[in-house]
C-alpha positions in Angstrom: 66.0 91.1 116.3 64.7 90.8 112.5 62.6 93.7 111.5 62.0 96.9 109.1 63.2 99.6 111.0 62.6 98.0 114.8 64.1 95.3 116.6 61.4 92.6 116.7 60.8 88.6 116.5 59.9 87.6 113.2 57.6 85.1 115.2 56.5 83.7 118.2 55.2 79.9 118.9 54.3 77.8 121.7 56.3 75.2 122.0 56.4 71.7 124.4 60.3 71.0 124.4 61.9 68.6 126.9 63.6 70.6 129.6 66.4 67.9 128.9 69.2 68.4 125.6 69.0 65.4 123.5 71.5 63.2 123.6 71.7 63.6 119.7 70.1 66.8 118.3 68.3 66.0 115.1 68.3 69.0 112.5 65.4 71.4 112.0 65.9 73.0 108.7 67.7 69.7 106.4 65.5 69.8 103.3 64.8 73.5 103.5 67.3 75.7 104.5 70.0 73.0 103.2 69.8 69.8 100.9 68.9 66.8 103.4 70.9 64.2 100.5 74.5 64.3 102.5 76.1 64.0 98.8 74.1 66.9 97.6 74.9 68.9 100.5 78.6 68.1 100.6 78.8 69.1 97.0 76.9 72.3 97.1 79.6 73.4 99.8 82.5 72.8 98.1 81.0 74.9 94.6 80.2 77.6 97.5 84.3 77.9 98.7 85.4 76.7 95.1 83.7 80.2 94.0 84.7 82.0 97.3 87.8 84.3 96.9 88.6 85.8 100.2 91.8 88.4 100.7 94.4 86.2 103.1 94.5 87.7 106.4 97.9 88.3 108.4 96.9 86.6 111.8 94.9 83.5 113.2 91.3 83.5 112.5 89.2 83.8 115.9 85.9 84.6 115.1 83.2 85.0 111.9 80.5 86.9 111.0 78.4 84.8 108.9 74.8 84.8 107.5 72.0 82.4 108.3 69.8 81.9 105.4 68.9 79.5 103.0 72.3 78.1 101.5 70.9 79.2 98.0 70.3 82.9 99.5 73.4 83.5 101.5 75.5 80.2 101.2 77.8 82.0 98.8 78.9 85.0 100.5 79.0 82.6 103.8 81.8 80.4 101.7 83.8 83.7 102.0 84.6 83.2 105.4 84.7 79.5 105.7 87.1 79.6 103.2 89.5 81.2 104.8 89.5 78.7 108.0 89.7 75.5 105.3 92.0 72.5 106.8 92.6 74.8 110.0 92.7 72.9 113.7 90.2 74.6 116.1 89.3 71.8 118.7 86.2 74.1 119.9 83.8 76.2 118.1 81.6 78.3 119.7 78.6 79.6 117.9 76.5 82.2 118.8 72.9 82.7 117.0 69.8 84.8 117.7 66.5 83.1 118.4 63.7 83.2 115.6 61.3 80.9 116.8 61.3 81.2 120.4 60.7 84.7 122.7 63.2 83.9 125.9 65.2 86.8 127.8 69.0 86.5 128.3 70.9 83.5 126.8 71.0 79.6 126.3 73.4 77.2 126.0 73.1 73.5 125.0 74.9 71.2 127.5 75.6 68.1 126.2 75.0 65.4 123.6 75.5 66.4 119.5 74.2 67.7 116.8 73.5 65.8 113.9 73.4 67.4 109.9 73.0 65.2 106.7 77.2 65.2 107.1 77.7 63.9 110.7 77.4 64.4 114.4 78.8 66.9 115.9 79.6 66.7 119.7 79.0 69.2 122.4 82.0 70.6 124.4 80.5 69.8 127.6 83.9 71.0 129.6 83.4 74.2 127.9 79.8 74.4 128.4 79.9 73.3 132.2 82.3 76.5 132.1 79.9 78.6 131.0 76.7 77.5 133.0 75.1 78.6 136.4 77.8 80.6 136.6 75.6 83.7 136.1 72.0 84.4 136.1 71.8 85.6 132.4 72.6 82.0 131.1 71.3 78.5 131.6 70.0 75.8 129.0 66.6 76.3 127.9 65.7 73.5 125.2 63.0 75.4 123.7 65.4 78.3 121.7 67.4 75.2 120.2 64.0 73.1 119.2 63.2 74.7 116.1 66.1 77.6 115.0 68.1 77.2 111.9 70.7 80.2 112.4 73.0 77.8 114.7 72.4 75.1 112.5 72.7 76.3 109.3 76.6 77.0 110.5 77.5 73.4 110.8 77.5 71.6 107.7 80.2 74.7 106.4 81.6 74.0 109.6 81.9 70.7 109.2 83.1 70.6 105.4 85.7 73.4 106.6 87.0 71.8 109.9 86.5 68.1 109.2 87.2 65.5 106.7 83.4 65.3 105.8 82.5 63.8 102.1 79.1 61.6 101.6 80.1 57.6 101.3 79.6 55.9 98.5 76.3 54.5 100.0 75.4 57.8 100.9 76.2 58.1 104.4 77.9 60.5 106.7 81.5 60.7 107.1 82.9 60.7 111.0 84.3 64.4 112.0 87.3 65.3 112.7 87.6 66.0 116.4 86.6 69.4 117.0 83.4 70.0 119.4 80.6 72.4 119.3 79.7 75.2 121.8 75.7 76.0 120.5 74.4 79.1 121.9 71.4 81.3 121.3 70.6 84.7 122.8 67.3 86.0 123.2 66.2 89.8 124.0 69.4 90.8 125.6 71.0 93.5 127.4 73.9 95.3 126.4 75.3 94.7 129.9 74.4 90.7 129.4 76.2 91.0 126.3 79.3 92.3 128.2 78.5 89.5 130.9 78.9 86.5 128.3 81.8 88.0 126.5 83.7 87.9 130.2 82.5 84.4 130.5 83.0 83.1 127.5 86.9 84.8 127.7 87.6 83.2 131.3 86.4 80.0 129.6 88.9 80.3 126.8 91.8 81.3 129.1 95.1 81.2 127.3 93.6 78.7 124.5 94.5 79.4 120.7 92.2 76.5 119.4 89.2 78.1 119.8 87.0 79.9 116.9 83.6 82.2 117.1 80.7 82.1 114.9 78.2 85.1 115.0 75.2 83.8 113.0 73.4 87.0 111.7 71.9 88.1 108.1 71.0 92.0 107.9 68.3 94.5 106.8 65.0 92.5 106.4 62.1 94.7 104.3 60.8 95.6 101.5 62.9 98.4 100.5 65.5 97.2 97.8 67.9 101.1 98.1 66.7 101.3 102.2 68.7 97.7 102.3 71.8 99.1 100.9 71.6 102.5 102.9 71.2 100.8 106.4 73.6 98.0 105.8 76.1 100.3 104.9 75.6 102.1 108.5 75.7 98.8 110.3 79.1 97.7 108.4 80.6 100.9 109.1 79.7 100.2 112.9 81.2 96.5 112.5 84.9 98.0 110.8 85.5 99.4 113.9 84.7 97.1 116.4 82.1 99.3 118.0 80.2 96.8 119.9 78.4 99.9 122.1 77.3 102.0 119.2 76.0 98.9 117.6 73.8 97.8 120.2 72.3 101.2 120.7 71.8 101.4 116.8 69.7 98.0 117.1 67.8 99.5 119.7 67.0 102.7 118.1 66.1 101.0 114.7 69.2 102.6 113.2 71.0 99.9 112.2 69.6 95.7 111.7 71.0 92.5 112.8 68.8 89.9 113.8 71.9 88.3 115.3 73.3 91.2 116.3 73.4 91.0 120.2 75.7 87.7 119.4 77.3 89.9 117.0 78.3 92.4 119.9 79.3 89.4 122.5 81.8 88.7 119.5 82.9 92.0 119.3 83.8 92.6 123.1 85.1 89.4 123.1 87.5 89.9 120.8 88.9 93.1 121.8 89.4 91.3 125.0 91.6 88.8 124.2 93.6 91.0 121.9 92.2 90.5 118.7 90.6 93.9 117.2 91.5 93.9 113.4 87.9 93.1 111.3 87.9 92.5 107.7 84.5 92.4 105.6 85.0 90.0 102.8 81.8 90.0 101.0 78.5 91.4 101.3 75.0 91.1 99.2 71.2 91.0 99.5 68.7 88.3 98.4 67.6 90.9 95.7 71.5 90.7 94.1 71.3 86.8 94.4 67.8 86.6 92.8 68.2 89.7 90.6 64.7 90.8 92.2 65.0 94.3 93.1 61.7 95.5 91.9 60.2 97.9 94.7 58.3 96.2 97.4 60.0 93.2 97.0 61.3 91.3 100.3 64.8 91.9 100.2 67.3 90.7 103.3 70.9 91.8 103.5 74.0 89.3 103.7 77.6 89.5 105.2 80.7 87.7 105.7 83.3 89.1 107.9 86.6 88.0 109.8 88.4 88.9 113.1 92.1 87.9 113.3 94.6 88.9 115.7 97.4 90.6 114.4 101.1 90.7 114.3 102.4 91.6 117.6 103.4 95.3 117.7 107.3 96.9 117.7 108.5 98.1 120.5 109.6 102.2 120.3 112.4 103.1 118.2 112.2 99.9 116.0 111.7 99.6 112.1 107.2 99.2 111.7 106.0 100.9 115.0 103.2 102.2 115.6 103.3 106.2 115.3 105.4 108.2 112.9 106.7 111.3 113.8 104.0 113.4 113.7 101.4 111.9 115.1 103.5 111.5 118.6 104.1 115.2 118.3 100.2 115.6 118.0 99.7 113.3 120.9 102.7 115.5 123.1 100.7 118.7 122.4 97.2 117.6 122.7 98.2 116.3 126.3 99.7 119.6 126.8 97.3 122.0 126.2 94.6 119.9 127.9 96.5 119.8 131.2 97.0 123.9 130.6 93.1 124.0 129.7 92.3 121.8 132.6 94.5 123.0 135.3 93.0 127.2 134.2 89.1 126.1 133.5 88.3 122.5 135.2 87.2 121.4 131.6 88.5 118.9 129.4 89.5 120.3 126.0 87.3 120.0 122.9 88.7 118.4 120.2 88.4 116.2 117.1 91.3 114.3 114.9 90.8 112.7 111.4 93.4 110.7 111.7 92.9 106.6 111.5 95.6 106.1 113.5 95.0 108.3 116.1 91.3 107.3 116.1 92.1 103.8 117.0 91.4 101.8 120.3 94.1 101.8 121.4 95.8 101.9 125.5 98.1 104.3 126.6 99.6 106.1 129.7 101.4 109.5 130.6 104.0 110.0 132.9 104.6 113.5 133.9 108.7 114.2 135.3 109.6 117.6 136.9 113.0 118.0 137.3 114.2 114.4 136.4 111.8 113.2 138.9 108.3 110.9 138.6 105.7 113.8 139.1 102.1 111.3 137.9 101.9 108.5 135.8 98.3 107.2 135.1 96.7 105.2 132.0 94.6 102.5 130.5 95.9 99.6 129.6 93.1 98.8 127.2 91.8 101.2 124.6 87.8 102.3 125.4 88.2 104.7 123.0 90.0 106.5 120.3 93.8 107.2 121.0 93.9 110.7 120.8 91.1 111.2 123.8 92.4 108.4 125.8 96.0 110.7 125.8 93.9 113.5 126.6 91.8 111.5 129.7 95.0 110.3 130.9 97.2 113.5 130.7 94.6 115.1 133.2 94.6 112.1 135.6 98.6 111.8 135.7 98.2 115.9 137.1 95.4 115.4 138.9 94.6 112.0 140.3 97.8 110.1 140.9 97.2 109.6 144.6 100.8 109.5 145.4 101.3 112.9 144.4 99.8 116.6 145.1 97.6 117.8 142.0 99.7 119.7 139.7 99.5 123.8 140.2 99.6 125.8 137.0 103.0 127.4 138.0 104.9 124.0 137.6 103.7 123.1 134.1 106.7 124.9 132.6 109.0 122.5 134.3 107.2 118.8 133.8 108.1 117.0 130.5 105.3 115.1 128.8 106.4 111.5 128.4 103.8 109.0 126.6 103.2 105.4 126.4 101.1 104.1 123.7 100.5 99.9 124.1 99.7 96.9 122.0 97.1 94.7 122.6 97.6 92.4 126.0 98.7 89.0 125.2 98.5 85.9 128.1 101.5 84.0 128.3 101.6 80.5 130.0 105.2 80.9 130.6 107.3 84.0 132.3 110.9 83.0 129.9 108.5 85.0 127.4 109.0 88.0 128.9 111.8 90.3 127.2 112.9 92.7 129.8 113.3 96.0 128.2 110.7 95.0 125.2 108.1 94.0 127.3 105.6 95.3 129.8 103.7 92.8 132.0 100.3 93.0 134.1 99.8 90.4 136.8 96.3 88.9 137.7 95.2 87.1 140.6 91.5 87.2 141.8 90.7 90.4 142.0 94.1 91.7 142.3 96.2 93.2 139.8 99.7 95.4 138.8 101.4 96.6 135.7 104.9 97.5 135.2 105.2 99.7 132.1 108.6 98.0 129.8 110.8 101.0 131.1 110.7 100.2 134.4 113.0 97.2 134.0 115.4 99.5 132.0 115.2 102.4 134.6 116.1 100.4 137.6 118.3 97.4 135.9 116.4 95.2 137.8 116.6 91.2 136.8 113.6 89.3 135.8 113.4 87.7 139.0 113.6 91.3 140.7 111.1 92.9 138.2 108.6 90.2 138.4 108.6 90.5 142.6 108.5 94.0 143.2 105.1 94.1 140.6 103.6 91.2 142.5 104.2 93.3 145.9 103.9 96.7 145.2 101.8 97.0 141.8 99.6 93.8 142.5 99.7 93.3 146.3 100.3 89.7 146.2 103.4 88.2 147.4 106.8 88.6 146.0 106.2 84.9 144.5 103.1 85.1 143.2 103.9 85.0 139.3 105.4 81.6 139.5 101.9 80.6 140.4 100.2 78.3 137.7 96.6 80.5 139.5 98.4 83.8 138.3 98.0 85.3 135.1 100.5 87.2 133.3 99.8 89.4 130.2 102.6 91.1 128.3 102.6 93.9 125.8 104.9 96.1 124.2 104.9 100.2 123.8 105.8 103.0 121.8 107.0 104.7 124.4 108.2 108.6 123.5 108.7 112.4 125.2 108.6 116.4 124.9 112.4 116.0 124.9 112.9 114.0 121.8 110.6 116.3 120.0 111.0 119.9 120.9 
């Protein structure tokens, strides 16, 4: 939470809350944080994304990072997101803010009812929400982290103003939104495993919805060192460009790096790798001593940024015009999966080794496929990057020698006759409908309970099997479900694509 150095509450308070929501949840922080004069308000917005000059992104919005303080503080660089989500038509927000005001464990979310701002009411999603409560122990409603925190409310006017057709009347008054509905959470001290919890709910809430948009409410460094701001926010960005929910976390906790939103911050994160959508853009950043021009030593001094998650543009499969590797870097990946299965099969160590490359750094999922002879010899991989590319090729290479249970463990004598074949995967996508699947282009992974199969896209050209064919023999002998199974409305069905490539086309 907020804090020099350590993660702490800025305060504590005893409160007496109903246990009940509201069926209209007044605002805390109108007057303060905000003007209270809807007019006022409405105006200041729209000179906030008037001034805001965001770089277009290439995909969807899903989620934003975005800063909680006083509008005259941080209203500027939170314009930079808002702006780019201006006239778009999310039906359900969900936003996720830290508790300043109340010390609670685990998570709350707010049922039912509305929230009202000097612009309007908002209404709760409360078939979302019943989605997301009781269903585990880590989150429930507690009325007391909503009664007197701004960083969820302080989202919603921009919200409003961005979403919905909001402008003061001429008497003054609110005008009516615009449909979408509000998911308001707040998350108290918090495990890293609760934060992966929530992210799982939250994704099985969403399902195969593409309305749906993520607010992290969070502001930065809080202290009295003006050059300490700059030096520790620049650690924590650097943590947030790659999506590395994990490290971030454990930064928090060691006093590293500062977000006082920053568990919801890392719930955003591993929720939007999840469902695909792993490209993070920072669009502005500042402090209150660059927005005050106050940056005498020992002043108070509180760090800002604005940031965007987007899903992009579907990878090429192999062999087309934009893929995903050039040349070179599949004939790194070929030889680093060589030599580790040499190193591994002589030593029983996994190789040490380090690439600079971005690309090969990425998250990214991938298989190998060892053939001896013409014939399948291991195929094992992830179909979800946990980590950079390159060591993900090199996990997998000794798990298709060694671990594939339908095969003996590779001896060292047989290496010089197994060709290296790799497999390097987009994000998953869900599909609603199987007539989306291109045979050929397109892997698939099935999902029912808690069974599961993948077909890699080759597999359909290898055996010429139909759709129909395909789509059976992974329900039965990839998935164990029956051979019907994907025509089930309960099943879901994820395709990909690959870059799929071998020793033979680059010796």
């Amino acid at each position: 939470m907020c804090g020099n150095k350590v993660l702490v509450f800025l305060c504590f308070c005893v409160l007496v809350a109903s246990a009940h929501a509201q069926e209209v949840k007044e605002p805390n922080v109108a007057g303060a944080f905000y003007p209270a004069d809807p007019q006022e308000l409405s105006s200041m917005i729209d000179g906030f994304l008037a001034k805001a000059k965001p770089e277009p992104m290439e995909g969807e919005i899903f989620a934003l990072i975005s800063p909680h303080a006083g509008y005259g503080f941080s209203g500027q660089a939170a314009a930079f997101g808002y702006k780019l989500i201006e006239g778009k038509s999310y039906k359900t927000v969900i936003v996720i803010a830290p508790s300043h005001q109340y010390a609670f464990s685990d998570v709350s979310v707010y049922p039912e009812g509305a929230f009202r701002t000097p612009l309007g009411e908002v209404a709760v999603d409360t078939e979302f929400t019943k989605d997301l409560l009781n269903k585990i122990h880590e989150v429930s409603f507690d009325a007391q982290a909503f009664a007197k925190e701004h960083a969820l409310e302080v989202q919603l006017p921009f919200l409003q103003k961005a979403l919905g057709d909001f402008s003061a009347t001429e008497h003054g008054g609110p005008a009516k939104s615009s449909g979408w509905k509000l998911v308001p959470i707040v998350m108290g001290d918090c495990s890293f495993q609760t934060c992966q919890r929530l992210a799982i709910l939250l994704k099985n809430a969403i399902g195969a919805r593409k309305d749906i948009l993520v607010v992290a409410s969070t502001d930065m460094y809080h202290g009295y060192d003006y050059e300490e701001t700059e030096k520790i926010d620049a650690s924590t960005i650097a943590y947030l460009r790659n999506m590395d929910a994990e490290g971030l976390y454990r930064g928090m906790r060691e006093g590293t790096l500062q977000l006082c939103g920053g568990y919801g911050v890392v719930t955003t994160l591993i929720l939007s790798k999840a469902l695909g959508h792993d490209k993070i853009k920072v669009l502005n950043y500042t402090t209150s001593a660059k927005v005050t021009g106050n940056k005498t030593k020992g002043a108070w001094t509180v760090g800002y940024v604005s940031c965007a998650i987007d899903e992009p543009k579907a990878c090429l499969p192999a062999g087309r015009e934009g893929e995903m590797l050039n040349k070179a870097q599949k004939k790194r990946l070929l030889e680093i999966a060589r030599k580790t299965i040499e190193t591994y099969l002589k030593t029983g160590k996994k190789m040490e080794l380090t690439e600079t490359d971005p690309i090969l750094n990425k998250e990214m999922g991938a298989f190998v496929t060892l053939h001896e002879h013409g014939e399948l010899r291991g195929c094992i991989g992830n179909i979800v990057g946990r980590g950079p590319l390159y060591l993900t090729v090199r996990d997998m290479a000794i798990e298709a020698a060694t671990s594939d249970p339908r095969f003996p463990p590779v001896e060292p004598g047989e290496l010089k006759d197994i060709e290296i074949e790799i497999s390097v995967l987009s994000p998953l996508e869900k599909i609603d409908d199987p007539e989306k699947i291109q045979m050929g282009v397109h892997g698939v992974l099935v999902r029912k309970g808690i069974y599961s199969g993948i077909f890699l896209p080759q597999v359909a050209t290898e055996t010429g099997w139909s759709k129909e064919e395909f789509m059976s023999n992974l329900c039965t002998h990839k998935a164990g479900l029956a051979p019907d199974a994907w025509k089930d409305k309960s099943t879901e069905i994820y395709i990909f694509s690959a870059e799929v490539f071998s020793e033979k086309e680059h010796d």
